[in-house]
PADO-725312 format. One record per atom (N, C-alpha, C, O): y, z, x negated; residue in three letters. Coordinates in steps of 0.2 Angstrom, whole numbers, plus 5000, padded with zeros to 4 digits. Atoms other than C-alpha are relative to their C-alpha. Layout:
BEGIN
YZXala;...
end
This chain:
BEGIN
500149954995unk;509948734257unk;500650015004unk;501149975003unk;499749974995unk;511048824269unk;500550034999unk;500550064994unk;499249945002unk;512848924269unk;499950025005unk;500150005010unk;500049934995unk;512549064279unk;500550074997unk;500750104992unk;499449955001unk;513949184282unk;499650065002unk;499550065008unk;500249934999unk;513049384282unk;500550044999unk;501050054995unk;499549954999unk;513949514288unk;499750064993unk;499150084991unk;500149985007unk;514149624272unk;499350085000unk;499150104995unk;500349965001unk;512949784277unk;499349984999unk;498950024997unk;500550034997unk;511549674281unk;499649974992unk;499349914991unk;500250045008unk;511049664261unk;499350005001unk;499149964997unk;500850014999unk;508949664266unk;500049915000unk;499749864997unk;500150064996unk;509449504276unk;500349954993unk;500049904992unk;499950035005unk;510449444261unk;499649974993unk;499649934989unk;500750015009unk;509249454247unk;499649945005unk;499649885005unk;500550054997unk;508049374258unk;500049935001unk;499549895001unk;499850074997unk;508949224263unk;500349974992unk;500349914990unk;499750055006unk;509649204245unk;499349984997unk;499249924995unk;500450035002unk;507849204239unk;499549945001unk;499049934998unk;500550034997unk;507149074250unk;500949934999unk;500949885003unk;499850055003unk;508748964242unk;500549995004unk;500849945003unk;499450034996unk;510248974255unk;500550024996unk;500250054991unk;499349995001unk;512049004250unk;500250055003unk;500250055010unk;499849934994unk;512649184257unk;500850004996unk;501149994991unk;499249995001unk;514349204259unk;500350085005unk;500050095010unk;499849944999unk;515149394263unk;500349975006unk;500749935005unk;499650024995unk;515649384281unk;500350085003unk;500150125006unk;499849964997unk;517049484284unk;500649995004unk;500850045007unk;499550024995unk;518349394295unk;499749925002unk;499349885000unk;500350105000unk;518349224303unk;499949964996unk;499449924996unk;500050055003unk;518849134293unk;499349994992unk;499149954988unk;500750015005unk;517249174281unk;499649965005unk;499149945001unk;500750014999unk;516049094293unk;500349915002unk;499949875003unk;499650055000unk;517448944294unk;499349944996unk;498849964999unk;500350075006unk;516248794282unk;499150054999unk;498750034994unk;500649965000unk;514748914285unk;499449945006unk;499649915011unk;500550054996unk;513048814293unk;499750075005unk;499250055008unk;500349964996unk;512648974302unk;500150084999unk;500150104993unk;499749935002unk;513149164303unk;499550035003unk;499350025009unk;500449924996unk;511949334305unk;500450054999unk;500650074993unk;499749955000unk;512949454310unk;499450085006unk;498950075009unk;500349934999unk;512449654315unk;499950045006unk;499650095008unk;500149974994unk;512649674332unk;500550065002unk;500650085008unk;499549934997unk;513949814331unk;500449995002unk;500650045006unk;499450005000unk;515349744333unk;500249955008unk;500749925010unk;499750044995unk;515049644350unk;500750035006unk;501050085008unk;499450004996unk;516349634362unk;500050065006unk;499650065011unk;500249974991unk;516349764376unk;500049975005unk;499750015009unk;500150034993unk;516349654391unk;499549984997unk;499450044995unk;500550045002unk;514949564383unk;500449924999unk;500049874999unk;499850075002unk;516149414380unk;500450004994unk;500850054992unk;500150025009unk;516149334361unk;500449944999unk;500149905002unk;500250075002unk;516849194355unk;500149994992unk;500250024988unk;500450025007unk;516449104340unk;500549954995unk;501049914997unk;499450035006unk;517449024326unk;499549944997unk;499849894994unk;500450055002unk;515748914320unk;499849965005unk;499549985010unk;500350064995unk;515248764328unk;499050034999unk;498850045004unk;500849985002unk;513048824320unk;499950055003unk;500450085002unk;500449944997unk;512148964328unk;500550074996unk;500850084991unk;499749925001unk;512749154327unk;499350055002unk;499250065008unk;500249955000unk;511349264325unk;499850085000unk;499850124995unk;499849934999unk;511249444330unk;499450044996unk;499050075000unk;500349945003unk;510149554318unk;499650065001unk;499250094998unk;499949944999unk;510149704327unk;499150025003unk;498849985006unk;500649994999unk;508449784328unk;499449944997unk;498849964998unk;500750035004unk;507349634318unk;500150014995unk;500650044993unk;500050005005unk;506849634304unk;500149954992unk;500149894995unk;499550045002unk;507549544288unk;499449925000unk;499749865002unk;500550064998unk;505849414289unk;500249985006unk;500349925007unk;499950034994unk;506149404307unk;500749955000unk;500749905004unk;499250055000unk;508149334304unk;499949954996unk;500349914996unk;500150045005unk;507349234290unk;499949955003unk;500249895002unk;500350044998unk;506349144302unk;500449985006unk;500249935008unk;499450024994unk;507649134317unk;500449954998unk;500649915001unk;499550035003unk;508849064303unk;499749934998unk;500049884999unk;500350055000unk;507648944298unk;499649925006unk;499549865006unk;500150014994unk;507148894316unk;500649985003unk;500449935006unk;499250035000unk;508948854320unk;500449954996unk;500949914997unk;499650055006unk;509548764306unk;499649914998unk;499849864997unk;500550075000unk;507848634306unk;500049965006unk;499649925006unk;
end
């Protein structure tokens, strides 16, 4: 399965994704999401101008308002 880097408040989404067989990694700096196949992060912390940039070449997931099935399935929908 998968190395997914979760931002650490986001334990709903972590349980979920460990029980469906991925690799969760604590994401609390760059360099965590560094050898990662894909990162959900919480949406809190976007940029004020709305520009982000990314340290993973795989998708960056925003969490913010879904729920932990719905990121499961965005996660899995991305990765396939």
């Amino acid at each position: 399965m998968a190395r997914i880097a979760v931002e650490e408040n986001l334990t709903d989404i972590k349980t979920a994704l460990m029980e469906m067989g991925h690799e969760i990694i604590d994401l609390r700096t760059e360099k965590d999401a560094a050898h990662c196949d894909c990162c959900v992060i919480s949406g809190q912390d976007k940029d004020v101008m709305g520009m982000q940039t990314t340290s993973i070449a795989g998708p960056v997931i925003n969490a913010q308002g879904q729920t932990a099935e719905d990121v499961c399935q965005t996660v899995n929908e991305k990765l396939s």
